[in-house]
C-alpha positions in Angstrom: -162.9 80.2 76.7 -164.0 78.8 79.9 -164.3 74.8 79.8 -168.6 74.2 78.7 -169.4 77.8 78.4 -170.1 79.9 75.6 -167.4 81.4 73.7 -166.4 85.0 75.0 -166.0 86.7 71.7 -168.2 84.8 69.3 -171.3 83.9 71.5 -171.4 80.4 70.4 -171.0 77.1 72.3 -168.2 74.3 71.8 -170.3 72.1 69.6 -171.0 74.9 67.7 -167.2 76.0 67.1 -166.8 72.3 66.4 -169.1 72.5 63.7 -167.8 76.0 62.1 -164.2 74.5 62.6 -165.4 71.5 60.4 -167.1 73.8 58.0 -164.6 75.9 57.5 -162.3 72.7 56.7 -164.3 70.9 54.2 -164.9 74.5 52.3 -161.1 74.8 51.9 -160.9 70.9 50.7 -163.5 71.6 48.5 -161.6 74.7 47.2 -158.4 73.5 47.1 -159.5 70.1 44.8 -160.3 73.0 42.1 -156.7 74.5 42.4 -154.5 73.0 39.5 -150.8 72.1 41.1 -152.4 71.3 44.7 -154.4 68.6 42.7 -152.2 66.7 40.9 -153.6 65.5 37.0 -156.0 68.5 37.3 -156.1 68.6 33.8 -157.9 64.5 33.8 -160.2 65.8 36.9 -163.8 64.6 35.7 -167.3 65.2 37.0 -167.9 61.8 38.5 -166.8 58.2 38.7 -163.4 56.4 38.0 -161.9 57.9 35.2 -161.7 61.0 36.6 -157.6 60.8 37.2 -157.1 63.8 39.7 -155.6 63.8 43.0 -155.6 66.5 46.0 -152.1 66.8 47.6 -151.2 64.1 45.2 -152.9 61.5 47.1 -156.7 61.5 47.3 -159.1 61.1 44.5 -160.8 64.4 43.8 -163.3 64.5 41.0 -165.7 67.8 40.5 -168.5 65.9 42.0 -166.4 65.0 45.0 -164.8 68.2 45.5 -168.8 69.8 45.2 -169.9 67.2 48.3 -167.2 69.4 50.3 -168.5 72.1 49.5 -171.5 71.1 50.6 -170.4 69.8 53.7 -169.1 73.2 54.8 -171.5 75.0 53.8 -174.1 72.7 55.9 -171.5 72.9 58.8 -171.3 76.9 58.5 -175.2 76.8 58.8 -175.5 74.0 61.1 -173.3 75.8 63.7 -175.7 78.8 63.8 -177.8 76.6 66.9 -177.2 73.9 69.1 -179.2 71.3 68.2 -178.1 71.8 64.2 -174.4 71.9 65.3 -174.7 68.5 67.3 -176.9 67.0 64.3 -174.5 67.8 61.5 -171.4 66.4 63.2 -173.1 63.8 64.6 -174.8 62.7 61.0 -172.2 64.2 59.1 -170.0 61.8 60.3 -172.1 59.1 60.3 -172.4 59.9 56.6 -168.4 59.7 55.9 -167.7 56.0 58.3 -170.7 54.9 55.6 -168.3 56.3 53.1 -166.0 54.4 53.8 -167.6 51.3 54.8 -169.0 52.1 50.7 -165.3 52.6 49.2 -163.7 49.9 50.5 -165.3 46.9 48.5 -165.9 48.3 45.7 -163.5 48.1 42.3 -162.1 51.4 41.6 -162.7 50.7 38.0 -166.3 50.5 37.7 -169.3 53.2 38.1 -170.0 52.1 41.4 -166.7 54.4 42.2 -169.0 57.4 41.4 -167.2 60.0 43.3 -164.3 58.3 42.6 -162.7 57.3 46.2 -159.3 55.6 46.4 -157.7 53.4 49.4 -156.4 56.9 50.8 -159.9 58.8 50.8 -161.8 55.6 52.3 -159.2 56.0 55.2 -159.6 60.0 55.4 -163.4 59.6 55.0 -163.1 57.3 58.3 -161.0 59.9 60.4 -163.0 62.5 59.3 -166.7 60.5 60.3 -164.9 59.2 63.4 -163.3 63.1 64.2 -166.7 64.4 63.7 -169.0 62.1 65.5 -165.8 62.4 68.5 -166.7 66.2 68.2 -169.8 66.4 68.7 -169.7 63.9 71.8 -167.1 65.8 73.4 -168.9 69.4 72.2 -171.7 68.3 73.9 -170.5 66.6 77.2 -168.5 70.4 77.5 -171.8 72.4 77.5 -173.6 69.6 79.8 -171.1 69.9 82.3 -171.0 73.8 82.5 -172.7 75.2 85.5 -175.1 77.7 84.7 -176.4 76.0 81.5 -180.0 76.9 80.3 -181.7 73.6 78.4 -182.6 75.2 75.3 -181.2 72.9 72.3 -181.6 69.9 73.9 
């Protein structure tokens, strides 16, 4: 791939990888918190809030609610990354979305229905990265195809 331009053998842009990449990743999140063994206490997973017990890898709190907002995540990244202006808007809202996440998780008591999805220390840290990765994605997605020579201004 040559640095800005569209991707030889898919047709699509950086910011647009960038979004199918992130897709792609919070699908097989969202699949893997359904997969007894890679969540741990599968068996005490609930639908939502704090008693659900379950952890993916071990260490962050999954519950069916959660593990259906990664789902939902990739697929909106897998559509997003169909144009431009989608891509750049999903992983610049998208992560938006998850530092607010965090910025959610981290007062609240793990104990009460305010913990709704649930979130634990370790997912208000990942949900951080991940808002922080994405909106760093789309930044860098976008200053690629600005700086490619030969660039039409369609999605802008």
């Amino acid at each position: 791939m040559t640095e800005g331009r569209t991707h030889s053998r898919t047709g699509r842009k950086p910011v647009q990888l960038f979004a199918t990449l992130v897709g792609v990743v919070f699908l097989a999140v969202g699949v893997l918190g359904f997969i007894p063994g890679i969540t741990s206490e599968y068996n005490e997973m609930g639908f939502a809030g704090p008693d659900s017990m379950a952890l993916l890898f071990g260490l962050f709190g999954v519950s069916v609610l959660h593990n259906l907002v990664h789902l939902l995540f990739g697929v909106l990244g897998l559509v997003a990354a169909t144009t431009l202006a989608l891509s750049r808007a999903f992983l610049m809202i998208g992560g938006g979305f998850y530092v607010l996440l965090c910025v959610y998780g981290l007062p609240i008591d793990r104990a009460t229905d305010a913990n709704f999805l649930p979130v634990n220390p370790a997912d208000n840290w990942l949900h951080l990265g991940l808002g922080l990765g994405m909106i760093a994605l789309g930044l860098l997605g976008t200053a690629l195809e600005r700086r490619s020579p030969g660039r039409d201004s369609a999605g802008y």
